[in-house]
N, C-alpha and C positions, 0 to 999 in steps of 0.2 A: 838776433834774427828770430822773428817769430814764425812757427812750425803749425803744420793744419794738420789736427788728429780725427784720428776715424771714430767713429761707433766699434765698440767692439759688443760680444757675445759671450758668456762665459760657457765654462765644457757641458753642464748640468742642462741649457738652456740647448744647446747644439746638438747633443745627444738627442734629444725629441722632437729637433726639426728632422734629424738624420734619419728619426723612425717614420717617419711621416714622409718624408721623399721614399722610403724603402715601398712602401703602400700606396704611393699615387701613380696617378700615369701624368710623363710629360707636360700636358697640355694643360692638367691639375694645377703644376708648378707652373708655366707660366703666368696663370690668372691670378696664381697668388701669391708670386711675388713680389714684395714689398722693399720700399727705404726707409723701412721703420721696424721697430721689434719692442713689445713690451718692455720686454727684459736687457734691451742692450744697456750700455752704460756708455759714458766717456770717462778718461784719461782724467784722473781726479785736479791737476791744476791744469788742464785744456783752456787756450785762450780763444784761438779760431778753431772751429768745427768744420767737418765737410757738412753741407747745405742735403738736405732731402733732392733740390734740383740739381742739383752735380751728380747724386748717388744716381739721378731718374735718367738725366744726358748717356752715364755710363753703361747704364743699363740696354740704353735705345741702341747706343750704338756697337756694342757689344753682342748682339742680337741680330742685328745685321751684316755684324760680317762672321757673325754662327750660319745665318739664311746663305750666306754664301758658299760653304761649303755643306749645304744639306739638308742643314736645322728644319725641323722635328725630326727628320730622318737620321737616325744611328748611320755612322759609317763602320764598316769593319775595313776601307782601306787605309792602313797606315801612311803612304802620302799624305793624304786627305786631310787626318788629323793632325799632321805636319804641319803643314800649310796653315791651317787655324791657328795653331800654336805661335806661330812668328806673327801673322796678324794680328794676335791678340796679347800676345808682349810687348807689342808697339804700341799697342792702345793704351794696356794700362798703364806702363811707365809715362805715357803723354798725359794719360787723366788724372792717376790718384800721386796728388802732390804729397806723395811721400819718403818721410826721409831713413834712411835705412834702420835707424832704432825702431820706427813705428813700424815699417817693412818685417820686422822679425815678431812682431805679435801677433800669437795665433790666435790670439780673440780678435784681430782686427778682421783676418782673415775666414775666421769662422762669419761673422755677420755679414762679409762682402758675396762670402759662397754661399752660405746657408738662408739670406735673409734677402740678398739682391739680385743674385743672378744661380739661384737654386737649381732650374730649369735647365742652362746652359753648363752647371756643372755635371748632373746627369747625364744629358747628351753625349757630353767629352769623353765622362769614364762611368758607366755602370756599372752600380753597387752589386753584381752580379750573385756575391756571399749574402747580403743584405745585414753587413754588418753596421752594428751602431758604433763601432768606431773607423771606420772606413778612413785610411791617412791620405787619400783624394778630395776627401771632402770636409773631414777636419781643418782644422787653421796651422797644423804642422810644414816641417819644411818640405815634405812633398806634396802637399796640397795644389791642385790642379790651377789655382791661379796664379797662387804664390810662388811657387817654381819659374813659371814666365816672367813673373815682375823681377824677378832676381838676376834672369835668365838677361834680360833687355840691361838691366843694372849694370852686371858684372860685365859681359860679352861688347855691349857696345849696338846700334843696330845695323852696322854693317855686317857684322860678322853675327850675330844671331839670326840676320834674316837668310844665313847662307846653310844654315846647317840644322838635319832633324832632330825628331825627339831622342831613337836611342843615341846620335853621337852628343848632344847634349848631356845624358845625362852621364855619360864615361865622366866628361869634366865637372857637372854641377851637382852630381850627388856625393863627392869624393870631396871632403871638406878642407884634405891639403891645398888640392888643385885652386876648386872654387875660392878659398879662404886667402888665394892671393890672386885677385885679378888679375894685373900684368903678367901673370902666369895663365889663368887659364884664357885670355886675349892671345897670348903667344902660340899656345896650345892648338888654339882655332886655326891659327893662321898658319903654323906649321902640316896642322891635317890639308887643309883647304889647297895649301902648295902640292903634297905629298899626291891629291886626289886629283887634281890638275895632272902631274907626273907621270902618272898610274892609273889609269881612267877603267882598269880591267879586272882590281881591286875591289873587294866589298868594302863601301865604305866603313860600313860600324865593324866591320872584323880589323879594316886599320886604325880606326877611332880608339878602339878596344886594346889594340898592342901599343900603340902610340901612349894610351893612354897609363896603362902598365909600368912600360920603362919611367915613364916619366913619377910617379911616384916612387919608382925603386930609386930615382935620383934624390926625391926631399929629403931623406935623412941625411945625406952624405955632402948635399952641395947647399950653398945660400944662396937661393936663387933671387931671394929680393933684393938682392945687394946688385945682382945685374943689369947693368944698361938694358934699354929695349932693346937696340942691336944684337946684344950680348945675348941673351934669353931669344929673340929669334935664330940666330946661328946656333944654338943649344938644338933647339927645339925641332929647328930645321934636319938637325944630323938625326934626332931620336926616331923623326916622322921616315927618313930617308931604310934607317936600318931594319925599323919595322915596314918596310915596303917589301924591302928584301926577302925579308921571316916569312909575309903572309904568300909574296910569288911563290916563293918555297913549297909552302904546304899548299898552296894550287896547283903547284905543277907536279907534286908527290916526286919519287925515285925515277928514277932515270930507268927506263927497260933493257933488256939484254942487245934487243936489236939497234937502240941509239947508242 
């Protein structure tokens, strides 16, 4: 099967767009954002490329559903950026025909954020430190796009488009969890039941304990080895007892008078 690779960016070349976003305003970035970089390079036996008009399609539409939640305008509500989030993890897993080896390069990721859509990563997450390594805006595993496309990958879009950023990242920044899908699939849908159950619950405070036992389970159990059933009824009991914990500490000690 032949595979379509990106443009990538290297770190030397990133670094000085990164200082250069730090210096401009918004509007700076979007005029000059580009699908091209002097300096990018390809995948030394690259057979198909992505096209300049695919990176330009991505771009357009990627901008439009930023205008949808605000774009030029910074949000500070976290719904808000929520919301973007799940619409923009559907986008890119539907545009950038990528397959999970070229997904884990962060030079792929540095030229998509720093050279294509520089403008809209700003927006998302300001460099507020104005550092030249900023891991938002680098091509690392938390890099502001990268994260989503991993996010739509591993989760699925049913169940990515049900759940925010911080419960997201209980399971996607934890590399036991994320590092087996049908686990952190199970995981989602374990919460998603639990928050159904429990509607009086914060959710990322049960995201959080749910998400806890369940790595105290990875050493001890092999959870790959479980049916989906199996690993949902797992998952289901973990979501159920951290229901319990968090009513708990909602409802504090019982008073003299009860």
């Amino acid at each position: 099967m032949t595979t379509k690779n990106y443009p990538r960016l290297g770190y030397a070349a990133s670094v000085r767009l990164i200082e250069r976003m730090n210096r401009v305003e918004l509007a700076t970035l979007a005029r000059t954002a580009s699908t091209s970089h002097p300096q990018q390079y390809d995948y030394p036996t690259a057979i198909i490329t992505c096209s300049e008009s695919e990176l330009s399609d991505l771009r357009n539409e990627a901008l439009e559903i930023a205008k949808t939640y605000g774009y030029p305008r910074m949000s500070t509500k976290s719904q808000t950026k929520s919301l973007f989030d799940r619409e923009m993890s559907s986008l890119l897993y539907q545009q950038l025909d990528l397959i999970e080896t070229e997904a884990a390069q962060e030079e792929v990721w540095n030229f998509l954020t720093l050279v294509v859509l520089p403008d809209i990563a700003k927006w998302r997450y300001e460099n507020s430190g104005k550092s030249l390594s900023y891991n938002r805006w680098l091509g690392g595993k938390r890099n502001v796009f990268r994260k989503l496309w991993w996010r739509e990958a591993t989760l699925g879009h049913a169940l990515n488009s049900k759940i925010y950023e911080d419960e997201a990242v209980s399971v996607m920044e934890r590399a036991r969890l994320s590092g087996q899908p049908a686990v952190a699939r199970a995981m989602v849908r374990g919460f998603l039941d639990s928050v159904e159950q429990h509607p009086d619950i914060a959710r990322t405070a049960l995201m959080r304990a749910g998400a806890l036992r369940v790595r105290q389970l990875v050493p001890i159990l092999c959870l790959e080895s479980l049916t989906e059933n199996e690993l949902d009824a797992l998952i289901i009991e973990v979501f159920r007892r951290s229901s319990e914990t968090c009513a708990e500490k909602t409802s504090g000690p019982a008073s003299e008078e009860d």
